[in-house]
SERO-4910 file (N, C-alpha, C, O; in steps of 0.05 Angstrom, whole numbers):
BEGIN
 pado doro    nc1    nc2    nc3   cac1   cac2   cac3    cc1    cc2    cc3    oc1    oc2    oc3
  Unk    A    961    247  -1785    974    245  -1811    982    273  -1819    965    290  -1822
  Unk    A   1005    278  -1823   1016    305  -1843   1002    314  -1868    984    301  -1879
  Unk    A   1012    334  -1876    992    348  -1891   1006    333  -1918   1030    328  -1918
  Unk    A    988    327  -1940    999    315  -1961   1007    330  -1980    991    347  -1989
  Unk    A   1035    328  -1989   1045    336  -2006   1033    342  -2042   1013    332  -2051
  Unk    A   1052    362  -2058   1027    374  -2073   1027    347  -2095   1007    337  -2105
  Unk    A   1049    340  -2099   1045    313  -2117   1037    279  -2107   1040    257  -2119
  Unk    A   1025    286  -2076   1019    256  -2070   1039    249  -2054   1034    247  -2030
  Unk    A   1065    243  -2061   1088    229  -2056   1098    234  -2040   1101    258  -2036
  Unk    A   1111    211  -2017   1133    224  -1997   1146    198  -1993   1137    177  -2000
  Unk    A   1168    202  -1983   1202    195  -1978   1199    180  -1960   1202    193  -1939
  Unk    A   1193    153  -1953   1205    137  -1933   1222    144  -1918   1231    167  -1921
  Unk    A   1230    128  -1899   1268    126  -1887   1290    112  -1902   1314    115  -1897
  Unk    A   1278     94  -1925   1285     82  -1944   1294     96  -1961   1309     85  -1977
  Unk    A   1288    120  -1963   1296    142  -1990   1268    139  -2013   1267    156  -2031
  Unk    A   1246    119  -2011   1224    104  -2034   1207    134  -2029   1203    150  -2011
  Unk    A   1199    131  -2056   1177    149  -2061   1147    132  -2051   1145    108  -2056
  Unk    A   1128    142  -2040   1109    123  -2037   1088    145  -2030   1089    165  -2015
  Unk    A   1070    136  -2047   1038    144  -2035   1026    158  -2009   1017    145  -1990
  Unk    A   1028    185  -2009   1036    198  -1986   1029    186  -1949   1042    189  -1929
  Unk    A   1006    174  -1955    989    154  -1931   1012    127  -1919   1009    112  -1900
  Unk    A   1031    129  -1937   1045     90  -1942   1074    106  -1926   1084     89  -1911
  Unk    A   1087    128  -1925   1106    132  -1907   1100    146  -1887   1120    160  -1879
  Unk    A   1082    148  -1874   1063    164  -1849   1079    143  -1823   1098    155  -1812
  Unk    A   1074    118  -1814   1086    104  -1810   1103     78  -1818   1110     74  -1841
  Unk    A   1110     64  -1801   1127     35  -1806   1107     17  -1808   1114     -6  -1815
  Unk    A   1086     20  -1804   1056     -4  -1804   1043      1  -1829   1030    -17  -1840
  Unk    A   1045     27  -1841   1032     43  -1855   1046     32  -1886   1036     26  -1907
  Unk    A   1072     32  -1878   1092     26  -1904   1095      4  -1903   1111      1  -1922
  Unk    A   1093    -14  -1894   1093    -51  -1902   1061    -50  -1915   1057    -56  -1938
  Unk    A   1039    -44  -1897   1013    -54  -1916   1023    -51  -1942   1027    -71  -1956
  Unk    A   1028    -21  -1952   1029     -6  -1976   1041    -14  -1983   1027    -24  -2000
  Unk    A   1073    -25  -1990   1083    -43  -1999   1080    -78  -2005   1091    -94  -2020
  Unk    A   1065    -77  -1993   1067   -112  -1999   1033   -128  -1996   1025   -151  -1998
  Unk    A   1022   -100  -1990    991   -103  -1997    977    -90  -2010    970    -98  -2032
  Unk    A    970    -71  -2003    946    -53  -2021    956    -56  -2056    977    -55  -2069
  Unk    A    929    -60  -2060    928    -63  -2086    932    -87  -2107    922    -90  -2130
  Unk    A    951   -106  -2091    960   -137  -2104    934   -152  -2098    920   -156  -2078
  Unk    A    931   -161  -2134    904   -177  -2137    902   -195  -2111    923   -196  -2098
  Unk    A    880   -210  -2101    874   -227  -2077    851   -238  -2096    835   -226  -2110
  Unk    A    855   -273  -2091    831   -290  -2099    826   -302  -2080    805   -313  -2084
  Unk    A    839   -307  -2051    845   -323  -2032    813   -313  -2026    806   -290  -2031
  Unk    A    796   -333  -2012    768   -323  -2003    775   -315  -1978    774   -290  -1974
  Unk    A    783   -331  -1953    781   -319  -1923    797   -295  -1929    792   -276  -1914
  Unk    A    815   -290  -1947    835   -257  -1948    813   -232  -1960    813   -208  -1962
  Unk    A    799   -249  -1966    779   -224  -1982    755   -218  -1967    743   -197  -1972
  Unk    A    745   -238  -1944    733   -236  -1930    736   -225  -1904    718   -214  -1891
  Unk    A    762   -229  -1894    774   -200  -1883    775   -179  -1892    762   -161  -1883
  Unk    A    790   -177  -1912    788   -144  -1924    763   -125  -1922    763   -102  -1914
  Unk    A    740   -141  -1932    712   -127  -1935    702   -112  -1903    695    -88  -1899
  Unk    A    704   -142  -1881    695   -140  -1869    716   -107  -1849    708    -86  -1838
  Unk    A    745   -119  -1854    752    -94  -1838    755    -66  -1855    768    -48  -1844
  Unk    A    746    -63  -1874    730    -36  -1896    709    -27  -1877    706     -3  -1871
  Unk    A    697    -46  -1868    668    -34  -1854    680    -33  -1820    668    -20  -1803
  Unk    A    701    -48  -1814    705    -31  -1779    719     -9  -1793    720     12  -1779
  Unk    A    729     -8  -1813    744     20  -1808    727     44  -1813    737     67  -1814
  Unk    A    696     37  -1819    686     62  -1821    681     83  -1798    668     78  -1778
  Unk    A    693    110  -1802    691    130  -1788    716    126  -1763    715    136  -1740
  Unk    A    733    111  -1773    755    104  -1763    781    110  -1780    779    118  -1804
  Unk    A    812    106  -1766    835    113  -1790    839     89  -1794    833     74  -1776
  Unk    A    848     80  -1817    864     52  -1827    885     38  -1798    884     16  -1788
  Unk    A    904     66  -1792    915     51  -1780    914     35  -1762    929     16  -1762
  Unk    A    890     42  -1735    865     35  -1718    859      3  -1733    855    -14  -1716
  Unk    A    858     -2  -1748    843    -18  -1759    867    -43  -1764    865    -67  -1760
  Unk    A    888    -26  -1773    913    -41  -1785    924    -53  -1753    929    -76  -1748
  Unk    A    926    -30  -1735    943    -54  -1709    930    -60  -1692    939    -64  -1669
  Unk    A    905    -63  -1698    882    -81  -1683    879   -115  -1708    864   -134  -1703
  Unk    A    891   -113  -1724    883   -132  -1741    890   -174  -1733    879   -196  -1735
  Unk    A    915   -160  -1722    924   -191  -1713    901   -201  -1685    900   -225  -1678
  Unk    A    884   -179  -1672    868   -179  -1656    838   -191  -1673    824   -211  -1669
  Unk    A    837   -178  -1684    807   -184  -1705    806   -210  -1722    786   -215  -1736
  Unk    A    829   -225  -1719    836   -247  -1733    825   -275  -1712    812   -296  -1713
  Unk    A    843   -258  -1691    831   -283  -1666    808   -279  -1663    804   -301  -1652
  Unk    A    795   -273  -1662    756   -260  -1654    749   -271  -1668    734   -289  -1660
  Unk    A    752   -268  -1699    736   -271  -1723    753   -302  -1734    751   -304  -1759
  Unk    A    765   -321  -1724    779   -350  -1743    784   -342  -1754    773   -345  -1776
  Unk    A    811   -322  -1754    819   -314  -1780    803   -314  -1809    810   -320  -1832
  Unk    A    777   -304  -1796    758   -294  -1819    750   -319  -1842    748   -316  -1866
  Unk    A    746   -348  -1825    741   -363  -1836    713   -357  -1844    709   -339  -1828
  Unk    A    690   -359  -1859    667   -348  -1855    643   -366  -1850    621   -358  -1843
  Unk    A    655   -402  -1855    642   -421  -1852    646   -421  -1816    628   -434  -1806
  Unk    A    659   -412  -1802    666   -408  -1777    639   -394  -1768    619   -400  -1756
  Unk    A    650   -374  -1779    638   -343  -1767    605   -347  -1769    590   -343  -1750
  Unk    A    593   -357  -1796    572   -355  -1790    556   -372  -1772    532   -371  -1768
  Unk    A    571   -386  -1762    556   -404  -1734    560   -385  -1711    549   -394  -1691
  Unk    A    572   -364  -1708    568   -351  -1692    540   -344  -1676    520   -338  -1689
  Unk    A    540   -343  -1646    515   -342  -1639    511   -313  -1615    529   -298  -1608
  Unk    A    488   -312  -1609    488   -284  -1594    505   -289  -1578    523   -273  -1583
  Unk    A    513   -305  -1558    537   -311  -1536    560   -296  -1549    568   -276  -1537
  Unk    A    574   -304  -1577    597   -305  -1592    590   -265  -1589    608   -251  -1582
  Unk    A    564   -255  -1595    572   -225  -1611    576   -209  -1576    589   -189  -1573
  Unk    A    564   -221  -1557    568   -205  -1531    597   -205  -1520    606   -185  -1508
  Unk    A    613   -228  -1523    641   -238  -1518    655   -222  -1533    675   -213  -1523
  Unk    A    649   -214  -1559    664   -196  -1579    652   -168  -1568    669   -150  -1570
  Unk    A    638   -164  -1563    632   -134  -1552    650   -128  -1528    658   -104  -1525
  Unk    A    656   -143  -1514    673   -145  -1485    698   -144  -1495    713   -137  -1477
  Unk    A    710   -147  -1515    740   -160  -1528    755   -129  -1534    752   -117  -1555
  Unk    A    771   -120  -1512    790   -100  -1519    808    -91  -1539    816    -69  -1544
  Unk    A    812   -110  -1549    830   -117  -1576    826   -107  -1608    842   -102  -1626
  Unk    A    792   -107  -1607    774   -108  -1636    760    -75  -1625    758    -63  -1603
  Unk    A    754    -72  -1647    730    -45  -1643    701    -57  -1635    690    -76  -1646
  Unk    A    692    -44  -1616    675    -55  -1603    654    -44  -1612    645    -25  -1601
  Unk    A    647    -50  -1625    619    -34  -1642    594    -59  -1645    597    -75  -1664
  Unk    A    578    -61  -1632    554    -83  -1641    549    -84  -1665    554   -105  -1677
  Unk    A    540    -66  -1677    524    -67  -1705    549    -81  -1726    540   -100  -1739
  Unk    A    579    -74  -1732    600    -77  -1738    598   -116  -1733    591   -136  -1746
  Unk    A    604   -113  -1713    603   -148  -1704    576   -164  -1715    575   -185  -1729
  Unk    A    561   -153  -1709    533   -164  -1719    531   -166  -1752    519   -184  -1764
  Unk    A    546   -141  -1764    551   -151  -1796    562   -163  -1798    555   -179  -1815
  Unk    A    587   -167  -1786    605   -188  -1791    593   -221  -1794    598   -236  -1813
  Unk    A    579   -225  -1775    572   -247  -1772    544   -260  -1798    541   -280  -1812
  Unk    A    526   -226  -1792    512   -227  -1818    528   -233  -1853    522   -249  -1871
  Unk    A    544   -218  -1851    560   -212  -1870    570   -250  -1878    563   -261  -1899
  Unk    A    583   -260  -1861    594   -296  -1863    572   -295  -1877    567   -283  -1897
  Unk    A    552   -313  -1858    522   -317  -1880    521   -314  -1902    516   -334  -1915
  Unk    A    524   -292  -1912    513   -283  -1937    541   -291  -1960    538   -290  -1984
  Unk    A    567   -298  -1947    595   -295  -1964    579   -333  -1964    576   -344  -1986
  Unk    A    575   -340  -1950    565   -371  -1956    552   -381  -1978    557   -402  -1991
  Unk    A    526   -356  -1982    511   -365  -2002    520   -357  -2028    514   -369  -2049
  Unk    A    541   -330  -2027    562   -333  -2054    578   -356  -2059    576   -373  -2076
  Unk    A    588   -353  -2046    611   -387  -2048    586   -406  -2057    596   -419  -2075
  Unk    A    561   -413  -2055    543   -438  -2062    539   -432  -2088    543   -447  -2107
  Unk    A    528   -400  -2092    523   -391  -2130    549   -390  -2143    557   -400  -2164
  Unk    A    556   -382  -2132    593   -377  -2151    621   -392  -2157    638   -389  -2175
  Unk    A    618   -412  -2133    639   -428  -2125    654   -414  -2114    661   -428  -2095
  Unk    A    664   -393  -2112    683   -385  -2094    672   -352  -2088    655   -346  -2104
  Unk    A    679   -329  -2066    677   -302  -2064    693   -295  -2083    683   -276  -2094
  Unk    A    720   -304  -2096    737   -295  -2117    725   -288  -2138    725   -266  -2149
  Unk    A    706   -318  -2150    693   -306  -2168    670   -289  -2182    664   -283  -2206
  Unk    A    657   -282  -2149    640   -267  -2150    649   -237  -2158    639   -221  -2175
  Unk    A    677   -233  -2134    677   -207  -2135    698   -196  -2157    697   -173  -2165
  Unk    A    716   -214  -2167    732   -205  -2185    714   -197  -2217    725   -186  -2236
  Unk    A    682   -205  -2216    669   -198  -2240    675   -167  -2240    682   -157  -2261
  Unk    A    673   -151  -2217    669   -128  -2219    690   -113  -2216    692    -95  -2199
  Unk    A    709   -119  -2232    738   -108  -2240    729    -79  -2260    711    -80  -2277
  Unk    A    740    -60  -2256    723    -46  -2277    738    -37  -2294    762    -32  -2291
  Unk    A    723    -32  -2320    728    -18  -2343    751     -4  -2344    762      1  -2322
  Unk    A    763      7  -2369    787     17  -2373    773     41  -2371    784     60  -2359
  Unk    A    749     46  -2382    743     72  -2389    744     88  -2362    751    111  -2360
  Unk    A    736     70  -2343    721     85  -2315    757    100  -2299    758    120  -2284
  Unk    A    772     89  -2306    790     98  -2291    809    117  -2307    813    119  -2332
  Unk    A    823    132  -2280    840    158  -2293    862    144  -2314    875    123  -2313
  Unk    A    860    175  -2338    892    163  -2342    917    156  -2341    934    141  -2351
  Unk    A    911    183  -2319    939    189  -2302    928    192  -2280    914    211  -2274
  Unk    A    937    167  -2259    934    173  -2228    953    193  -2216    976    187  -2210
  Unk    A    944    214  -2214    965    234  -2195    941    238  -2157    920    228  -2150
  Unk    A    954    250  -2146    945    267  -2128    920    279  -2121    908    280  -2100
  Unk    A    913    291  -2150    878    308  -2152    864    282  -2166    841    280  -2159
  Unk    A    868    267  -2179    850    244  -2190    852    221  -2165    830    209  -2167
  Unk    A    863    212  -2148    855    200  -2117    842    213  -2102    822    200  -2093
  Unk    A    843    229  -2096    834    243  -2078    806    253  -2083    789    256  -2065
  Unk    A    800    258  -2110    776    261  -2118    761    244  -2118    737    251  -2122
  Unk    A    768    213  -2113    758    189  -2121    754    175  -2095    775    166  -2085
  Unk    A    727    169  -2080    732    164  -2062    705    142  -2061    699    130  -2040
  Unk    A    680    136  -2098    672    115  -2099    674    119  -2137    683    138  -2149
  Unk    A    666    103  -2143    662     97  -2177    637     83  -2177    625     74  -2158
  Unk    A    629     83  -2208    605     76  -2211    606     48  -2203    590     41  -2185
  Unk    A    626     26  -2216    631      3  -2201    632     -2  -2172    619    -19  -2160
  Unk    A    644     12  -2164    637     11  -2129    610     15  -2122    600      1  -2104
  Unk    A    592     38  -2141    564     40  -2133    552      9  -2132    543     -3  -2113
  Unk    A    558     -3  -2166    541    -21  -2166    554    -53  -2147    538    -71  -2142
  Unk    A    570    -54  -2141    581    -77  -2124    561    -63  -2094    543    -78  -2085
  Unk    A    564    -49  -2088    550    -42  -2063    514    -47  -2065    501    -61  -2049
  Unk    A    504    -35  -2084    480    -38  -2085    472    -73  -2094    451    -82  -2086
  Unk    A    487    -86  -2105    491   -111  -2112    487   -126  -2080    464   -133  -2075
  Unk    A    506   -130  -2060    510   -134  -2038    494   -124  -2030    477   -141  -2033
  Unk    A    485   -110  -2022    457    -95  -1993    435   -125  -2005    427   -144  -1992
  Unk    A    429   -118  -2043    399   -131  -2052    406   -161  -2036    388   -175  -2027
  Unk    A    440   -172  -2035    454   -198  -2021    444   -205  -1991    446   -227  -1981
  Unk    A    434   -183  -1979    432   -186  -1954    459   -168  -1942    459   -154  -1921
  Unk    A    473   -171  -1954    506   -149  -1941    492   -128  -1924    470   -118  -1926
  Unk    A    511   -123  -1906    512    -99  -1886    539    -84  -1891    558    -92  -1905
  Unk    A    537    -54  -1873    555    -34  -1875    576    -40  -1906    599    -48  -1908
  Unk    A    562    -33  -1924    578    -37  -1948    572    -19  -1965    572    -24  -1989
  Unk    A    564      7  -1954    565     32  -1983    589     31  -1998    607     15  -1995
  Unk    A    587     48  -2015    607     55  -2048    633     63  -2033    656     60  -2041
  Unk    A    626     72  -2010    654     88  -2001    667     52  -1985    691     49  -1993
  Unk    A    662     38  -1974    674     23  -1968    674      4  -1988    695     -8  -1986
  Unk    A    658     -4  -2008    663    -21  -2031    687     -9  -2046    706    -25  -2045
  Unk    A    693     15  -2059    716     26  -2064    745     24  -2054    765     25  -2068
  Unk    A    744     21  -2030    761     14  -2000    774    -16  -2005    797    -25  -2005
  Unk    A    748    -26  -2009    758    -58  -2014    768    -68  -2039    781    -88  -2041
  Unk    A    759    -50  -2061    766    -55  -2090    789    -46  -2085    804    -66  -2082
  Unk    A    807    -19  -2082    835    -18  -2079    852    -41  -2057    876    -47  -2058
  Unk    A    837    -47  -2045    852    -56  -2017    862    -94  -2035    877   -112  -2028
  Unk    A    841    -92  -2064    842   -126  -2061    857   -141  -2093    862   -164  -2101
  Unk    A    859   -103  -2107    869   -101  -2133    856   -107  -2144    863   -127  -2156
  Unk    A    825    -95  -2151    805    -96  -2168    817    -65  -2177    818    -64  -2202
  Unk    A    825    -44  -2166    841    -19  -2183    866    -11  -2166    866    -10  -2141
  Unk    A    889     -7  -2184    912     -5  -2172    913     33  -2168    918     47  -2187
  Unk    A    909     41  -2148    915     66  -2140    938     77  -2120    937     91  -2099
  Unk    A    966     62  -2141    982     76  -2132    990     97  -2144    992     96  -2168
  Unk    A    995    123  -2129   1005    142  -2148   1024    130  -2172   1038    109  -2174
  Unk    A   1020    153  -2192   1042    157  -2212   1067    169  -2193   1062    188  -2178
  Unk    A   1101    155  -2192   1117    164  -2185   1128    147  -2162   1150    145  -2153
  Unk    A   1099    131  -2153   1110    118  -2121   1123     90  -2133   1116     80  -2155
  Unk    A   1140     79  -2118   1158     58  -2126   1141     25  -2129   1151      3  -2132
  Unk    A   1118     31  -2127   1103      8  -2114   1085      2  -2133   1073    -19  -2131
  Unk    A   1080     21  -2155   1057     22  -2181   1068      1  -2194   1052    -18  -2199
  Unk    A   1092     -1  -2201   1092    -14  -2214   1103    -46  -2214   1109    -62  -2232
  Unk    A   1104    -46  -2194   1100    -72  -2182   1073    -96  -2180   1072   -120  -2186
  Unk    A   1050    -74  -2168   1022    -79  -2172   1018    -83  -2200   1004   -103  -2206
  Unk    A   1026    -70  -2219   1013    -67  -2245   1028    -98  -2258   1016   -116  -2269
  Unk    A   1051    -96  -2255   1058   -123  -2259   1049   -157  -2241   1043   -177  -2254
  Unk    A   1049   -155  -2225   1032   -175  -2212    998   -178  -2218    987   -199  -2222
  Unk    A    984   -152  -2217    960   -151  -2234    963   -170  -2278    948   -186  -2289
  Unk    A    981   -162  -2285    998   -180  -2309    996   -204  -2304    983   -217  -2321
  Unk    A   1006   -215  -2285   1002   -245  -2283    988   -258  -2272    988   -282  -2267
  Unk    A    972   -239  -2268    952   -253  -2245    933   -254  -2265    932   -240  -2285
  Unk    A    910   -284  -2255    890   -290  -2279    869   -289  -2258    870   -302  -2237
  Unk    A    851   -271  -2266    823   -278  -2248    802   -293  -2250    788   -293  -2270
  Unk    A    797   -310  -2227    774   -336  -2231    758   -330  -2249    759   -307  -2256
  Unk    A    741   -346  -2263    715   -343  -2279    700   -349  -2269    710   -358  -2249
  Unk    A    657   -352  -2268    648   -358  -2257    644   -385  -2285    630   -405  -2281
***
């Protein structure tokens, strides 16, 4: 990745201003456009997200991003009533699977991880409405997203407590830093820069969008 610019922002091939990470590549600038950040209630979409928050730990997004149509077939497209019937056979076949990050412990949450998205869906009725409770406060966030307020921000107190929430759940690989990951990634906070063409798009779809109740 290039060195980021002093205001965040850089220039597509499009001429778009975007979030310096979102014109790095052509894989890089479709997520960022037409994902990160747009509310998600869909449960298997949210149960992807989480789960690949935690392969991408100590990994780059993008690693994560064009291995994804790979991690879809492995995981039933992240069905989780699937996944958690998964059995030791299923996590050694996935350790063998060139496609996915081959990490045991990773796979092994995963599968832990279904489990536990099960017994939400039984208290909550849905993962949507579990996790959209923890939308956070106006107070907690900047008032102006620039460049030094992202970058500085890499968990919130909400991210603390959704994480520590999840572990008491049984959850695996889900610190503040990847709960945060997932809250931008699912539009629980819209962190597009101020300036990038794409803020305000999110901010408007966040507008119409109504989040489940429990």
């Amino acid at each position: 990745m290039s060195k980021i610019p002093e205001n965040g922002l850089r220039k597509g091939s499009d001429r778009r201003q975007r979030c310096w990470w979102g014109a790095d590549s052509p894989d890089y600038s479709i997520y960022h456009d037409d994902e990160w950040g747009y509310p998600v209630d869909n449960d298997q979409r949210l149960f992807e997200k989480i789960c690949l928050e935690g392969f991408q730990s100590g990994l780059s997004w993008l690693t994560i991003l064009r291995k994804r149509e790979n991690f879809r077939k492995a995981f039933r497209q992240f069905d989780f009533h699937k996944v958690s019937r998964f059995t030791t056979r299923n996590v050694e076949r996935l350790i063998q699977d060139a496609g996915i990050v081959r990490h045991r412990g990773k796979i092994e949450s995963t599968v832990n991880n279904a489990k536990r998205a099960c017994e939400l869906e039984l208290e909550f009725g849905s993962l949507a409405k579990y996790f959209w409770q923890f939308e956070p406060p106006k107070s907690e966030r900047p008032k102006t997203l620039d460049r030094a307020a992202l970058t500085a921000t890499s968990i919130s107190p909400t991210s603390i407590a959704l994480s520590k929430n999840l572990k008491k759940r049984g959850w695996s690989f889900i610190g503040p830093t990847t709960a945060y990951a997932f809250m931008q990634a699912m539009g629980l906070v819209n962190d597009h820069l101020k300036g990038c063409h794409v803020r305000r798009k999110v901010a408007t779809a966040r507008r119409a969008f109504t989040p489940p109740s429990s």
